[in-house]
mmJSON file of the N, C-alpha and C atoms, coordinates in Angstrom:
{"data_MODEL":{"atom_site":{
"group_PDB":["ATOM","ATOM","ATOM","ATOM","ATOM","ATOM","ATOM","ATOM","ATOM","ATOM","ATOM","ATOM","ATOM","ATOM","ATOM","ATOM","ATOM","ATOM","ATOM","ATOM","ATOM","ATOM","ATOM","ATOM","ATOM","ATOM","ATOM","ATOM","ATOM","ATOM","ATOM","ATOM","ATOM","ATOM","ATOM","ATOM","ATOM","ATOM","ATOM","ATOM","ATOM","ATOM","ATOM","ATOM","ATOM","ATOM","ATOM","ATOM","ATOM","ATOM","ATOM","ATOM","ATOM","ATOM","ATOM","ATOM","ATOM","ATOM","ATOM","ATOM","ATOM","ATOM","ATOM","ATOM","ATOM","ATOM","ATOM","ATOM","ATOM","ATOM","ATOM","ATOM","ATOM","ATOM","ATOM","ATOM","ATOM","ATOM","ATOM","ATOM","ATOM","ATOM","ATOM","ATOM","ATOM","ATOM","ATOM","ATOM","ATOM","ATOM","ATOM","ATOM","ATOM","ATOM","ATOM","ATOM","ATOM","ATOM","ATOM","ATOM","ATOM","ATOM","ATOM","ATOM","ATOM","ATOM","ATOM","ATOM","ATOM","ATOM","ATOM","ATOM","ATOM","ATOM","ATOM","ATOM","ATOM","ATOM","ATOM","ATOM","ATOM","ATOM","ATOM","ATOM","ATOM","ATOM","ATOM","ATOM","ATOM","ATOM","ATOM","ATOM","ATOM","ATOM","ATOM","ATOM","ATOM","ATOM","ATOM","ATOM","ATOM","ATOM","ATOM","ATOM","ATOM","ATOM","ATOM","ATOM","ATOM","ATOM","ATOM","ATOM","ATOM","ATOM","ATOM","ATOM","ATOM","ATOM","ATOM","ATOM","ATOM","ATOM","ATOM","ATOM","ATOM","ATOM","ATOM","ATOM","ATOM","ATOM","ATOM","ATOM","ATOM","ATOM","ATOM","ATOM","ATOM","ATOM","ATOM","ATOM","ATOM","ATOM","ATOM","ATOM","ATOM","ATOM","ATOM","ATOM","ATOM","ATOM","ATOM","ATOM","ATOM","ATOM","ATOM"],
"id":[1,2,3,4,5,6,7,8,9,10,11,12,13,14,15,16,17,18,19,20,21,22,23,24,25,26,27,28,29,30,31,32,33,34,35,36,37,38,39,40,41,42,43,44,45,46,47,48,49,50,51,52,53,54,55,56,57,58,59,60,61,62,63,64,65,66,67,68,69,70,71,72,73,74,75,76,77,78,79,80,81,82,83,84,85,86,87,88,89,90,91,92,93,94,95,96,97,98,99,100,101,102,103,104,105,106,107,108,109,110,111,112,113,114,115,116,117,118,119,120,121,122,123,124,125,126,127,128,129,130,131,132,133,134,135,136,137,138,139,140,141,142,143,144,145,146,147,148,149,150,151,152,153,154,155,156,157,158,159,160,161,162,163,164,165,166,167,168,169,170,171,172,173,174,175,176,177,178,179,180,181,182,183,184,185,186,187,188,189,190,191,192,193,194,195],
"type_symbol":["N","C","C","N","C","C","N","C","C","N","C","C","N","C","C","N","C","C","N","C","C","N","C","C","N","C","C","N","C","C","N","C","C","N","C","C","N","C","C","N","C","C","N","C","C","N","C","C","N","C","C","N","C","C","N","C","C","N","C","C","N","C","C","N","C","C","N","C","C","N","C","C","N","C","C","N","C","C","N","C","C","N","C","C","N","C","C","N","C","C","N","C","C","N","C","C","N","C","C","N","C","C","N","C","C","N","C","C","N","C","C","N","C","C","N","C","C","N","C","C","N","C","C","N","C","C","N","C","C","N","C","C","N","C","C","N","C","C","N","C","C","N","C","C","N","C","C","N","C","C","N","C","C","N","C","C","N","C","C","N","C","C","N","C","C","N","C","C","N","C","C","N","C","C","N","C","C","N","C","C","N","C","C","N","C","C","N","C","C","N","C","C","N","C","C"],
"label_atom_id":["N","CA","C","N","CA","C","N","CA","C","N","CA","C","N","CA","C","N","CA","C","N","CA","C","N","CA","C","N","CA","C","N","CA","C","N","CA","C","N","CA","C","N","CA","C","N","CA","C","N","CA","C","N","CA","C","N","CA","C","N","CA","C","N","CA","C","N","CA","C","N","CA","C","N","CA","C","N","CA","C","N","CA","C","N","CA","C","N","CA","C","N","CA","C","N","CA","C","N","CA","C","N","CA","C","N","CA","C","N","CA","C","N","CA","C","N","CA","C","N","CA","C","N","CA","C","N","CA","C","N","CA","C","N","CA","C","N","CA","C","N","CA","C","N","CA","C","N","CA","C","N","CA","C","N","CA","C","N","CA","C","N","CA","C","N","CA","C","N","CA","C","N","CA","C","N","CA","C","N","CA","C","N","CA","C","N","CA","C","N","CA","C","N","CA","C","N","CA","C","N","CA","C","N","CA","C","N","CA","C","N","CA","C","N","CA","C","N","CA","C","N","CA","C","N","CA","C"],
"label_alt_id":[null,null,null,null,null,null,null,null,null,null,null,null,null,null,null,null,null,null,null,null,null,null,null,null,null,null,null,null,null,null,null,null,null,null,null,null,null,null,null,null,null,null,null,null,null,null,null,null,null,null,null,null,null,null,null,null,null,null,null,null,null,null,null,null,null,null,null,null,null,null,null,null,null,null,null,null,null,null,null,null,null,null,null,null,null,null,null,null,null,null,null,null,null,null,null,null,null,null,null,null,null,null,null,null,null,null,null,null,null,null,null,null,null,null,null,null,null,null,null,null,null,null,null,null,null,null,null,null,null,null,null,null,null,null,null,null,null,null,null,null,null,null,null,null,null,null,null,null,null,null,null,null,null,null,null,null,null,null,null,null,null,null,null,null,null,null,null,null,null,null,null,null,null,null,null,null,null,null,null,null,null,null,null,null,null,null,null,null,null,null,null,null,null,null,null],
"label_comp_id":["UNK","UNK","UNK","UNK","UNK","UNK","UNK","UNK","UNK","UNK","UNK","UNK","UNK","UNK","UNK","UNK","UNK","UNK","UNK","UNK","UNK","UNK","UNK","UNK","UNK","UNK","UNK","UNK","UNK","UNK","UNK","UNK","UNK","UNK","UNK","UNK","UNK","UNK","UNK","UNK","UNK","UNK","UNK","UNK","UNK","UNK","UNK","UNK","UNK","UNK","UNK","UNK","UNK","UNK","UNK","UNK","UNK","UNK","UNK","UNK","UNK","UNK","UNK","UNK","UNK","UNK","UNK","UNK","UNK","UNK","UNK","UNK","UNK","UNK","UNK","UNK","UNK","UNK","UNK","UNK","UNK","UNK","UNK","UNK","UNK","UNK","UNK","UNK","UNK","UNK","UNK","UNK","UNK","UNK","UNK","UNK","UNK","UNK","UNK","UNK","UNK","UNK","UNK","UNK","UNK","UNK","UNK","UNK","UNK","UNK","UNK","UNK","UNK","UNK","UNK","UNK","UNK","UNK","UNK","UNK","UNK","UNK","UNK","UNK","UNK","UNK","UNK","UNK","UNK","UNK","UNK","UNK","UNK","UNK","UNK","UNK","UNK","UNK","UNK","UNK","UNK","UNK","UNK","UNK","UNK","UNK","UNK","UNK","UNK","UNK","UNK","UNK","UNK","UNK","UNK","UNK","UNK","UNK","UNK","UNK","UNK","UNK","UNK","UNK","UNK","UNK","UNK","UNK","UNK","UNK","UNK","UNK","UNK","UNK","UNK","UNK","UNK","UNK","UNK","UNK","UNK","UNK","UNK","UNK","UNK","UNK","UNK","UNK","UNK","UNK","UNK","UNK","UNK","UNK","UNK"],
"label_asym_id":["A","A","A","A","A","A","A","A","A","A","A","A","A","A","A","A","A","A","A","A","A","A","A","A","A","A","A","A","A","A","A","A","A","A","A","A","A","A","A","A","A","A","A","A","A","A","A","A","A","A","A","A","A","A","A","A","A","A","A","A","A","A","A","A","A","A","A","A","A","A","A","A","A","A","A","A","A","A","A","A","A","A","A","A","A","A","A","A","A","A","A","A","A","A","A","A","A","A","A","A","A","A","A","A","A","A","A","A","A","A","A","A","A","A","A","A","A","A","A","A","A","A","A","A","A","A","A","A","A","A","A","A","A","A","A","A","A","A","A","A","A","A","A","A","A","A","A","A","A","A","A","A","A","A","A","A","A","A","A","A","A","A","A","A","A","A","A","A","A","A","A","A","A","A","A","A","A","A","A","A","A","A","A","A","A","A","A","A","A","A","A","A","A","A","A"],
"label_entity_id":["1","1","1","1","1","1","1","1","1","1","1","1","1","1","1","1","1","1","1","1","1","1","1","1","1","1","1","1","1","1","1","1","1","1","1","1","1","1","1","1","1","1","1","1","1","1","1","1","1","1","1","1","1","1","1","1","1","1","1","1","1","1","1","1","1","1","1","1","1","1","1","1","1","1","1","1","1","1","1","1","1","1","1","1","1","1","1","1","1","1","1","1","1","1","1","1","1","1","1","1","1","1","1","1","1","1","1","1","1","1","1","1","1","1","1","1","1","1","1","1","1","1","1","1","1","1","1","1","1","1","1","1","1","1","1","1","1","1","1","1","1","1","1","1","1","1","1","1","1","1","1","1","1","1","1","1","1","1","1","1","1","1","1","1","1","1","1","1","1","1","1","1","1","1","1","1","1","1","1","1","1","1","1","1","1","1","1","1","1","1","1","1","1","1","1"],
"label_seq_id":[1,1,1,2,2,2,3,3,3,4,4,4,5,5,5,6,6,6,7,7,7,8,8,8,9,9,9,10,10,10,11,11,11,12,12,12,13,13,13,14,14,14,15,15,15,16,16,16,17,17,17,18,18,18,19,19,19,20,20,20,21,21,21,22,22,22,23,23,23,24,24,24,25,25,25,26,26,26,27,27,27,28,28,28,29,29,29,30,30,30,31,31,31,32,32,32,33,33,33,34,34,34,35,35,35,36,36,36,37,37,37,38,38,38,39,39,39,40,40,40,41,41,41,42,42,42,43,43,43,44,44,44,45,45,45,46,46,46,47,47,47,48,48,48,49,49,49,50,50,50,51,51,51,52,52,52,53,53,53,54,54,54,55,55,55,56,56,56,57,57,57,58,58,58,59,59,59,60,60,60,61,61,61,62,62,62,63,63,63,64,64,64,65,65,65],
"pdbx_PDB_ins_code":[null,null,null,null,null,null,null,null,null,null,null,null,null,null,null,null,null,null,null,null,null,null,null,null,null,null,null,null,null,null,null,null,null,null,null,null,null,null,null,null,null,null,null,null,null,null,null,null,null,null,null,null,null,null,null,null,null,null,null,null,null,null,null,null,null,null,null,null,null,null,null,null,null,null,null,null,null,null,null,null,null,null,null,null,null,null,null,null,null,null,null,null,null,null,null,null,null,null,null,null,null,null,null,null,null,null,null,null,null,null,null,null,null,null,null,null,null,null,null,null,null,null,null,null,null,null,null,null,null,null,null,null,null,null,null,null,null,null,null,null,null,null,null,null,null,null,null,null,null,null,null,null,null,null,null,null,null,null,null,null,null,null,null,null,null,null,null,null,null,null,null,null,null,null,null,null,null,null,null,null,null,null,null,null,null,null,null,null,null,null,null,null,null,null,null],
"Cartn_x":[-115.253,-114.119,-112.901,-112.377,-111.007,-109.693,-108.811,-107.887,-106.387,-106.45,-105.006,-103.956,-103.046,-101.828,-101.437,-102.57,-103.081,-103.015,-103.005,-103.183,-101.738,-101.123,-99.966,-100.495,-100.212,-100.497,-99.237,-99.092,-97.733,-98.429,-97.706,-97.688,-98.702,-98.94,-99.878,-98.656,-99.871,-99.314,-99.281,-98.876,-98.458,-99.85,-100.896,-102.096,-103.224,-102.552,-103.196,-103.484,-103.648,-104.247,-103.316,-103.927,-103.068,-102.675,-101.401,-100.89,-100.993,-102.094,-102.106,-101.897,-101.109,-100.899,-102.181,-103.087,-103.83,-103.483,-102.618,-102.658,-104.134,-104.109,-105.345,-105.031,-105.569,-105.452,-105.297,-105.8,-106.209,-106.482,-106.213,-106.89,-108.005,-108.595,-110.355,-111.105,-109.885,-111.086,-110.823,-109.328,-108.936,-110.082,-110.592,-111.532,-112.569,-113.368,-114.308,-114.655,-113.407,-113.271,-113.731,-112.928,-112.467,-113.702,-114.224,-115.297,-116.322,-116.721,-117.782,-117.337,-115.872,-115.174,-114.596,-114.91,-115.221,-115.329,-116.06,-116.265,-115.224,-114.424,-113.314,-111.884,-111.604,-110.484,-110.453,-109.175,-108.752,-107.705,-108.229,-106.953,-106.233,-104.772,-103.952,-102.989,-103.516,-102.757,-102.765,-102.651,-102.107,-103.198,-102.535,-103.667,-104.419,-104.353,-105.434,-106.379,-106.137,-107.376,-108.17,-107.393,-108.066,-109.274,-108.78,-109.788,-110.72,-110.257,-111.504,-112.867,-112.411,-113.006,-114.236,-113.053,-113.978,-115.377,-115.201,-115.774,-116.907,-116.908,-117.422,-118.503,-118.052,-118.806,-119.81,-119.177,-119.928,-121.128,-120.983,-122.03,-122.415,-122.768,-123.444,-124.657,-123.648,-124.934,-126.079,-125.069,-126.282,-127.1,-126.538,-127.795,-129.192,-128.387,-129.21,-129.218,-128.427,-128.308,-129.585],
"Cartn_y":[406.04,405.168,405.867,405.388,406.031,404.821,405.687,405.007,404.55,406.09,406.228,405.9,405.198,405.345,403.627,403.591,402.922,403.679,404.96,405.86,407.151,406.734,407.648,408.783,409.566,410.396,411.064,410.933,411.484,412.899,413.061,414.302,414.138,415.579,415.138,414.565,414.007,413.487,414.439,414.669,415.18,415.834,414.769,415.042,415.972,416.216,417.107,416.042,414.446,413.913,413.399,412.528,413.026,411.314,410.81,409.47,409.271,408.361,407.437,406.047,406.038,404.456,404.074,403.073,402.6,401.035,400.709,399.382,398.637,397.727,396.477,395.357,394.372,393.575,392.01,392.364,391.434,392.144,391.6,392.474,392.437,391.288,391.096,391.982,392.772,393.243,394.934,395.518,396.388,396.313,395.655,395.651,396.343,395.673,396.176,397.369,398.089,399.127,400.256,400.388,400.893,400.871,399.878,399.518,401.147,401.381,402.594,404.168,403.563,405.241,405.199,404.33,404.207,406.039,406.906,407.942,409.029,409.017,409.317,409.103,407.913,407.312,406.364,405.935,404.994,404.003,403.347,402.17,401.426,401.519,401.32,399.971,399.848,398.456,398.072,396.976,395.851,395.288,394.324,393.434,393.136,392.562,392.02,392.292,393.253,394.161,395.049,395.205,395.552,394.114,392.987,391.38,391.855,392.266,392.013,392.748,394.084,395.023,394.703,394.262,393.709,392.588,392.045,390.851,391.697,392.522,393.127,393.306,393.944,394.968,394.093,393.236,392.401,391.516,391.118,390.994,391.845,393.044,393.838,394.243,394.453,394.23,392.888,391.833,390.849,390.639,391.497,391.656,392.882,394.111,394.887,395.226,395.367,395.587,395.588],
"Cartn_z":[24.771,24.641,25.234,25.707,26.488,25.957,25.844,25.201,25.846,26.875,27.633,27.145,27.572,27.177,25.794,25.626,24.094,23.258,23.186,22.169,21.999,20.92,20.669,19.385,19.532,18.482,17.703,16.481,16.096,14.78,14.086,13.246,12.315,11.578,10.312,8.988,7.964,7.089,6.162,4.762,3.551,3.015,3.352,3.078,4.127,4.96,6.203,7.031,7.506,8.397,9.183,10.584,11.671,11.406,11.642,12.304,13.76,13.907,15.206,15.616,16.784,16.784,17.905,18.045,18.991,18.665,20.328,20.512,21.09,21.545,22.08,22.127,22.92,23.729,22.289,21.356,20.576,18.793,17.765,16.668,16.518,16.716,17.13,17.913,18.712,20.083,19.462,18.996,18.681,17.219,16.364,14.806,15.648,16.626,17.154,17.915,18.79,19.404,18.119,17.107,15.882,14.713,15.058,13.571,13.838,14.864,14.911,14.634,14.556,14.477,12.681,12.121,10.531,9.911,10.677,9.966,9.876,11.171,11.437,11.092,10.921,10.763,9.948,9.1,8.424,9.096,8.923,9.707,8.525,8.395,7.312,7.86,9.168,9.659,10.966,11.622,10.554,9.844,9.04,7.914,8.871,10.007,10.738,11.102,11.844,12.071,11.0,9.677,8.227,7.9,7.958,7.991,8.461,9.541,10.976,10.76,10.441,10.151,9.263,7.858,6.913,7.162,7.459,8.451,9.395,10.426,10.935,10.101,9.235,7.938,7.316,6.85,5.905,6.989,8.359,9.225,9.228,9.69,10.047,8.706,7.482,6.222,5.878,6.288,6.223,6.844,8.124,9.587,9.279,8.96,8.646,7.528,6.483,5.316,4.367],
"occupancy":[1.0,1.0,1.0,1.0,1.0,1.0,1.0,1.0,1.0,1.0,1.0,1.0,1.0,1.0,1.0,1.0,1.0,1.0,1.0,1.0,1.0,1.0,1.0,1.0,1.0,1.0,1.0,1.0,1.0,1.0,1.0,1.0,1.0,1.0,1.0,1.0,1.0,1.0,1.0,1.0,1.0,1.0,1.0,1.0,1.0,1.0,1.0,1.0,1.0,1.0,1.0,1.0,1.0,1.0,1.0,1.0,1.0,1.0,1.0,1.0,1.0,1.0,1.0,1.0,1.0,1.0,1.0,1.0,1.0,1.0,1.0,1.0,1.0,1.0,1.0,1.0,1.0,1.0,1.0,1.0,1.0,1.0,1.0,1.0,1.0,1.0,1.0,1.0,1.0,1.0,1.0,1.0,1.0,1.0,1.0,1.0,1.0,1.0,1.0,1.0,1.0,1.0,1.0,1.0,1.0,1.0,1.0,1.0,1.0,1.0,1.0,1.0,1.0,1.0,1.0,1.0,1.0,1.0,1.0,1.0,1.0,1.0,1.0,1.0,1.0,1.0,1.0,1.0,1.0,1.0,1.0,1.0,1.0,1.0,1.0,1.0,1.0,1.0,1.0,1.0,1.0,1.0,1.0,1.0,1.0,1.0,1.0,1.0,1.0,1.0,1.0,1.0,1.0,1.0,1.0,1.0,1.0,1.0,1.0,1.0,1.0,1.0,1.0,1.0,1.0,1.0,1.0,1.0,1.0,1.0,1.0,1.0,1.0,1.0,1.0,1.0,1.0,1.0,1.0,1.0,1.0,1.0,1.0,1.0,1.0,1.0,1.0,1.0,1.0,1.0,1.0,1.0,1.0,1.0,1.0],
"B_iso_or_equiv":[0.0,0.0,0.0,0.0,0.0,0.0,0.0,0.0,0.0,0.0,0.0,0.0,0.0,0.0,0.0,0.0,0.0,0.0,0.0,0.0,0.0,0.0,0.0,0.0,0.0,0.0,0.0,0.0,0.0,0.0,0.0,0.0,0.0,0.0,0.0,0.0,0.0,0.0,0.0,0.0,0.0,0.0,0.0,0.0,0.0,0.0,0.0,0.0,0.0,0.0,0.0,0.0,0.0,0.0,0.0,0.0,0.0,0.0,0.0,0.0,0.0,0.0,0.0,0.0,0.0,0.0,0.0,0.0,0.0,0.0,0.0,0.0,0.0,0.0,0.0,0.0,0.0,0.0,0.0,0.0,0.0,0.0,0.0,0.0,0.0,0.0,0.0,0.0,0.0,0.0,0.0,0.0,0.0,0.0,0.0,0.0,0.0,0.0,0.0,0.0,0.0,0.0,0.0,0.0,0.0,0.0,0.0,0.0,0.0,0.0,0.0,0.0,0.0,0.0,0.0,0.0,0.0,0.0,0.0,0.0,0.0,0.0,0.0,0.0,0.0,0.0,0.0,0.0,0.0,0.0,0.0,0.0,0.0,0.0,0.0,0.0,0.0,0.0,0.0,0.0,0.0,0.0,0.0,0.0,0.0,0.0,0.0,0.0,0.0,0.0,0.0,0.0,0.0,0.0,0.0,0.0,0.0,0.0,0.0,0.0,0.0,0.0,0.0,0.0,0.0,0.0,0.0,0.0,0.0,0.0,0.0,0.0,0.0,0.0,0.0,0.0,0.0,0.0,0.0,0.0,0.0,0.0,0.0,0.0,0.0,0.0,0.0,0.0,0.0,0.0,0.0,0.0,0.0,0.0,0.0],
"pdbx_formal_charge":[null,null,null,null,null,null,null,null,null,null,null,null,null,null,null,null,null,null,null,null,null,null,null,null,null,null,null,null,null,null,null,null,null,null,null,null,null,null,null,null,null,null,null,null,null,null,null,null,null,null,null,null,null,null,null,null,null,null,null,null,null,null,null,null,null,null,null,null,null,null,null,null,null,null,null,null,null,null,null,null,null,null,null,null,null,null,null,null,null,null,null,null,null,null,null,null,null,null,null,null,null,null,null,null,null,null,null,null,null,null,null,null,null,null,null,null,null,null,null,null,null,null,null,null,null,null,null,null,null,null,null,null,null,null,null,null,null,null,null,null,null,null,null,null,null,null,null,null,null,null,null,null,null,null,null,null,null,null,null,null,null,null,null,null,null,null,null,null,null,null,null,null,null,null,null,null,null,null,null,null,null,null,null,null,null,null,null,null,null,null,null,null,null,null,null],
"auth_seq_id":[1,1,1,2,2,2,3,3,3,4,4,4,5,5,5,6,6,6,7,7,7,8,8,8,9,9,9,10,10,10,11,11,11,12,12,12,13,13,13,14,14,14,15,15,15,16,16,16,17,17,17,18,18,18,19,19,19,20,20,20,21,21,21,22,22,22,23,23,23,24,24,24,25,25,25,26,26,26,27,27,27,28,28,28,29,29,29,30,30,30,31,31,31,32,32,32,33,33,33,34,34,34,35,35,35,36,36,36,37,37,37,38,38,38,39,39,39,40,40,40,41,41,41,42,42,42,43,43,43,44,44,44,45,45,45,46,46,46,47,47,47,48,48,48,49,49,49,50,50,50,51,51,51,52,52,52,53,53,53,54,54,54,55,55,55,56,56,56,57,57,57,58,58,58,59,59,59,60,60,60,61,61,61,62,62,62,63,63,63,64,64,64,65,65,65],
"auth_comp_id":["UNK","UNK","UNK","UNK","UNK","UNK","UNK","UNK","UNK","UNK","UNK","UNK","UNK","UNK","UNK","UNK","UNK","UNK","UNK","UNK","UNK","UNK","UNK","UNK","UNK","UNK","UNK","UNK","UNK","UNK","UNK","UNK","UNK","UNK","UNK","UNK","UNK","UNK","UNK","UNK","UNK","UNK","UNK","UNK","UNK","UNK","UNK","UNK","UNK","UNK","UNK","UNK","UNK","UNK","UNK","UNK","UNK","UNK","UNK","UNK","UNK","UNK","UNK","UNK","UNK","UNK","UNK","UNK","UNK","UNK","UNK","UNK","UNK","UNK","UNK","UNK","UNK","UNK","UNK","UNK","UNK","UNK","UNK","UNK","UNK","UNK","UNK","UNK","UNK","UNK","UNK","UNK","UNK","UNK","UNK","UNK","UNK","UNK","UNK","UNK","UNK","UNK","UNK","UNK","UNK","UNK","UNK","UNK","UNK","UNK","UNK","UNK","UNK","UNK","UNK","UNK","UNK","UNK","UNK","UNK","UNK","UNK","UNK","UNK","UNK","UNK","UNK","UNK","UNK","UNK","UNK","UNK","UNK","UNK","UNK","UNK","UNK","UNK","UNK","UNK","UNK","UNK","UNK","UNK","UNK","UNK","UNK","UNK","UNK","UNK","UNK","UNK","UNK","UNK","UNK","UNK","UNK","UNK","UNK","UNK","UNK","UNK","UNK","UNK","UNK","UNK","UNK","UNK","UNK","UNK","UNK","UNK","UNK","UNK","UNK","UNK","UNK","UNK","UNK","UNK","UNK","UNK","UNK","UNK","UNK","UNK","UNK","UNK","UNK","UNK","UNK","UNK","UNK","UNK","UNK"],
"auth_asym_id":["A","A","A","A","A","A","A","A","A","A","A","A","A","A","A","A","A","A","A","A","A","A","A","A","A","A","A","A","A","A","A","A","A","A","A","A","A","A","A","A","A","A","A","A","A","A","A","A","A","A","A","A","A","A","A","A","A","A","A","A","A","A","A","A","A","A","A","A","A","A","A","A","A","A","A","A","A","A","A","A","A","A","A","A","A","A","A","A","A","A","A","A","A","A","A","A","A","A","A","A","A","A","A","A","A","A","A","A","A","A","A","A","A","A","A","A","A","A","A","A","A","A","A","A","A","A","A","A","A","A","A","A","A","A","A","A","A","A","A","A","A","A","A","A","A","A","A","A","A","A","A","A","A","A","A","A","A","A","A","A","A","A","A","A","A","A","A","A","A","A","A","A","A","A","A","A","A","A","A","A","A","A","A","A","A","A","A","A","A","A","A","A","A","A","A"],
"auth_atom_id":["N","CA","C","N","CA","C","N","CA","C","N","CA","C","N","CA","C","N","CA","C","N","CA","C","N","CA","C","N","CA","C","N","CA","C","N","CA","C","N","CA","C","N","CA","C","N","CA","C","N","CA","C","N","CA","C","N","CA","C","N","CA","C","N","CA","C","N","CA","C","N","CA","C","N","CA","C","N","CA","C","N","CA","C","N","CA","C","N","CA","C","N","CA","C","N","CA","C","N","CA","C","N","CA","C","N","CA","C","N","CA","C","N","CA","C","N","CA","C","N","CA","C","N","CA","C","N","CA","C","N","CA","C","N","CA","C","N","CA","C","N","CA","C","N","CA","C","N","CA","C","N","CA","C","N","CA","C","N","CA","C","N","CA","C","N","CA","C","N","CA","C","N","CA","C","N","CA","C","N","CA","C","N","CA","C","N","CA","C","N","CA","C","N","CA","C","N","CA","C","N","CA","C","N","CA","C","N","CA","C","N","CA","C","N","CA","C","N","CA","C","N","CA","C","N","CA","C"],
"pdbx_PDB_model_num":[1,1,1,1,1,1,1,1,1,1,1,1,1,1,1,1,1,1,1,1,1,1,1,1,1,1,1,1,1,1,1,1,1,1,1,1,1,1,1,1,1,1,1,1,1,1,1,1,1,1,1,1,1,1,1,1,1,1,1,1,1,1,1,1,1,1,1,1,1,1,1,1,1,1,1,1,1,1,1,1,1,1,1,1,1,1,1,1,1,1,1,1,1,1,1,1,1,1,1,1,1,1,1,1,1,1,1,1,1,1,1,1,1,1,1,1,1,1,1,1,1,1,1,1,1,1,1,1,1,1,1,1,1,1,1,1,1,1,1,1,1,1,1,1,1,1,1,1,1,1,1,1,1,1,1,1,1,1,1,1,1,1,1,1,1,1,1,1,1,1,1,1,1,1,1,1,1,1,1,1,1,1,1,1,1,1,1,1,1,1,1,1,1,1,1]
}}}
């Protein structure tokens, strides 16, 4: 995945982890970029792409689950 200049990186947080901003074309398309990197990262916003995610998730269990 390449991100380029989609991807800002700012400081760590209080808690040791890092703040990143990653824009995308769509929150639909940005849920999906994002859904596989689940192990890595928390996405704290926007709501939308938090939905999306969810959604993702919950297909993917009824698929393979």
């Amino acid at each position: 995945m390449t991100l380029g200049d989609r991807l800002e990186v700012g400081g760590p947080t209080i808690d040791g982890r890092i703040e990143v901003v990653i824009r995308g074309y769509n929150e639909y398309a940005l849920a999906g970029e994002l859904a596989g990197l689940v192990e890595w990262l928390e996405v704290t916003g926007p709501p939308g792409v938090r939905v999306h995610l969810t959604l993702i998730g919950n297909a993917l269990i009824e698929r393979y689950g």
